[in-house]
Each structure stands twice: as C-alpha cells, then as structure tokens.
N, C-alpha and C positions, 0 to 999 in steps of 0.2 A: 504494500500500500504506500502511498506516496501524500502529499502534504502541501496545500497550498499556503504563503502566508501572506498574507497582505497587512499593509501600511499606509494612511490613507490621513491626511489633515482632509475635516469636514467645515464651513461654515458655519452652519446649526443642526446638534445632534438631534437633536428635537424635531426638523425637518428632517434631515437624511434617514433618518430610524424609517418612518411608513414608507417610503419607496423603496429601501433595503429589502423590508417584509415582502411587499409587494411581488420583487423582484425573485422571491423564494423555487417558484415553479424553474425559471429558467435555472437558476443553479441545480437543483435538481433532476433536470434534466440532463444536465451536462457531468451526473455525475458525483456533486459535490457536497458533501454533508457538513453542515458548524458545528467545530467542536469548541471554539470558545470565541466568542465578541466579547474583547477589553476595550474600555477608556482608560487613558491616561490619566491619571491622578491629577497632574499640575496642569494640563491641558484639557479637557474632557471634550475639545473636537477633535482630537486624536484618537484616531480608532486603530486596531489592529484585530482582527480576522484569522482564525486559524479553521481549516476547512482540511476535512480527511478529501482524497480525489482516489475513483476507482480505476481511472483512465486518464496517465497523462496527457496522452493528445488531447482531447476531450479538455481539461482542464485547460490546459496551454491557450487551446479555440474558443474556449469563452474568457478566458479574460484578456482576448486580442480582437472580440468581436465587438461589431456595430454597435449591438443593443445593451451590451455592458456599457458601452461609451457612453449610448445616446441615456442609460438609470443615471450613470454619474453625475452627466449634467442636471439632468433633473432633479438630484438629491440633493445639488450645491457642491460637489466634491471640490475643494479649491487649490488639490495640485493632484500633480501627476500619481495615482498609488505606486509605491514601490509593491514588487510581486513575485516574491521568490519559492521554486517548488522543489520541495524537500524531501529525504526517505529516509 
C-alpha cells in the first residue's frame, strides 16, 4: 500500500472544509481513503492530508487532474499543495 500526503495553506478553513466533503466521491473513486486531516496548531489554514492510495497511478491522476484543480479553487486553496507519495 502506498500513501499520499499532502500540504496545502487554505484561506478559510471554514470555507475549504464543505467543498473538501463535497469532493469525497471523487477521491474515492480514485482510490483514496483519509486516514488523518491535521490543522496546524499556530496556523489553523494549514492543513495536511494523509490519505492511504490502492493505486499509485490512480493517485498520481487525480491529484494532476482538472477537477482537483478546478475543488481547489473553489475551496480558496491559496498556494500550490505540496504532494508527496509515500510506502
């Protein structure tokens, strides 16, 4: 099994949290199960994402696809997520 992790400054968590939800099916389908959603203690629009992946291609293809891109903006995400896939 493999491991996605992502890193991610948000605008407003408050706002990002329901389009995250939202966005549940499509991780799912891709794959990818949450094994933990952190906030940063000193920052709390600091998120970090730890997601088990059954399929690295699969994983890799949704977090380099369209409609990931097009929830972030939607959510406010205000840089780039760092995205690193781990075993």
């Amino acid at each position: 099994m493999v491991h996605m992790l992502v890193r991610s400054k948000v605008a407003d968590f408050a706002k990002w949290k329901p389009v995250y939800d939202e966005h549940a099916s499509a991780r799912e389908t891709a794959g990818l199960k949450e094994v933990h959603l952190l906030r940063n203690i000193d920052d709390p629009n600091e998120i970090i994402l730890l997601f088990s992946a059954e399929d690295l291609d699969k994983a890799k293809a949704f977090a380099a696809s369209d409609d990931l891109r097009q929830a972030l903006q939607r959510a406010g995400v205000s840089d780039k997520p760092d995205v690193y896939f781990l075993e």
